[in-house]
C-alpha positions in Angstrom: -85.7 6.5 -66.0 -88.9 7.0 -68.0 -88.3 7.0 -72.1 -90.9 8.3 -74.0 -90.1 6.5 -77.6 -92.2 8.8 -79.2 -90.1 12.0 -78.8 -88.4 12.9 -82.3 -84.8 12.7 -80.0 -85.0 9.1 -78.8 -84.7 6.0 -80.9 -85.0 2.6 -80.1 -81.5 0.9 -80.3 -79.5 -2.4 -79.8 -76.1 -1.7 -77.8 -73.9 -4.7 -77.5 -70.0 -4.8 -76.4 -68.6 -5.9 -73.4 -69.0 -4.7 -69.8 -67.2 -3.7 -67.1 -66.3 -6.9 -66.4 -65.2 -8.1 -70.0 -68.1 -10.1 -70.4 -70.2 -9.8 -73.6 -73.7 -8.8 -73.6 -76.8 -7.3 -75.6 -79.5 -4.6 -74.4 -82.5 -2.9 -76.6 -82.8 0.2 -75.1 -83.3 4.0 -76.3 -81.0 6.1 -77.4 -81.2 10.1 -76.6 -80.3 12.5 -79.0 -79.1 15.6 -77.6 -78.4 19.1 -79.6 -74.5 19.3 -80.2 -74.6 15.7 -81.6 -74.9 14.1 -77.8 -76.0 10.8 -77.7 -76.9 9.2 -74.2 -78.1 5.4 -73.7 -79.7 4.0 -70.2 -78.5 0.4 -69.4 -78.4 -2.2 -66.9 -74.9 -3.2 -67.2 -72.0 -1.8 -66.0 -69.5 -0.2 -68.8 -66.2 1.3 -68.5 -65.3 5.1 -69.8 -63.4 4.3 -72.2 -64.6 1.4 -73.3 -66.6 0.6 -77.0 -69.8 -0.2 -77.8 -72.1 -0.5 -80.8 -75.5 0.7 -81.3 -77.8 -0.9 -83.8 -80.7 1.0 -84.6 -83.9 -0.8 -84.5 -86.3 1.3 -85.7 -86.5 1.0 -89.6 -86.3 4.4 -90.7 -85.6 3.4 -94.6 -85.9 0.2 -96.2 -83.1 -2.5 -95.6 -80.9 -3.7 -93.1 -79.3 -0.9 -89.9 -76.0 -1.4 -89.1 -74.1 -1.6 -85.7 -72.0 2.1 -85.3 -69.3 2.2 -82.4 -69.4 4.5 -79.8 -67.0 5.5 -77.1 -68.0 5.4 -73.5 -67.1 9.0 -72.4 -68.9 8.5 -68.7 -70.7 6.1 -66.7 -72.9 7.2 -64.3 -73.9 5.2 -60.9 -76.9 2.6 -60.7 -80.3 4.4 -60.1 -82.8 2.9 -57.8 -84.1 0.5 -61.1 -80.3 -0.4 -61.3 -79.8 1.2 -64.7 -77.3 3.4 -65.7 -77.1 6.6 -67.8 -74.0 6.3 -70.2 -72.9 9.2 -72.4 -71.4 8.2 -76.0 -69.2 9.6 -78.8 -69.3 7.8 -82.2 -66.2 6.8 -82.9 -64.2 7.4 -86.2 -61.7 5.9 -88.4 -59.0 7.1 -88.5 -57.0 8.2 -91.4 -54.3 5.9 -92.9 -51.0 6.7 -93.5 -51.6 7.6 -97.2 -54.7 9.8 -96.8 -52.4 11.8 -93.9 -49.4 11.8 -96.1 -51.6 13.0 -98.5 -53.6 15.6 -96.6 -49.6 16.8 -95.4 -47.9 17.3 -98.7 -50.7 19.8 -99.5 -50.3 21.9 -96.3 -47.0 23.8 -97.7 
């Protein structure tokens, strides 16, 4: 796969996590930017659906330090001819604690 860095969708990134076959690993890469808030990275590795990893921009779009931001693997597709794979992601969130969804409860009445 071809990535043209210079399109206004597709940022230069570090992913890191652990592969398909729990070892640990580190690609740069680029990150796609779809409309609807898809996000699509192409890497060498194998991942599993499911699985998390965290993307580290590299690209220094305001002073300081970017932070890594997990993402769900939502599908893995097979190894193209340069043995690289297209993986589709979904940041994940937090998720609420018990006294935020107590809290966002007792106002539902």
């Amino acid at each position: 796969m071809d990535l043209d860095t210079n399109q206004p969708d597709r940022y230069r990134v570090e992913v890191s996590g652990w592969d398909a076959k729990d070892n640990f690993f580190v690609e740069e890469t680029d990150l796609e930017w779809k409309a609807e808030d898809k996000k699509a990275v192409n890497l060498r590795c194998a991942v599993r659906a499911g699985g998390v990893v965290f993307v580290r921009l590299l690209q220094q779009l305001t002073a300081g330090t970017s932070f890594p931001v997990a993402y769900q693997v939502l599908t893995s597709a097979a190894k193209d001819s340069s043995g690289s794979t297209i993986v589709a992601l979904e940041r994940l969130r937090p998720k609420a604690t018990y006294k935020e969804s107590f809290a966002t409860e007792s106002l539902v009445v």
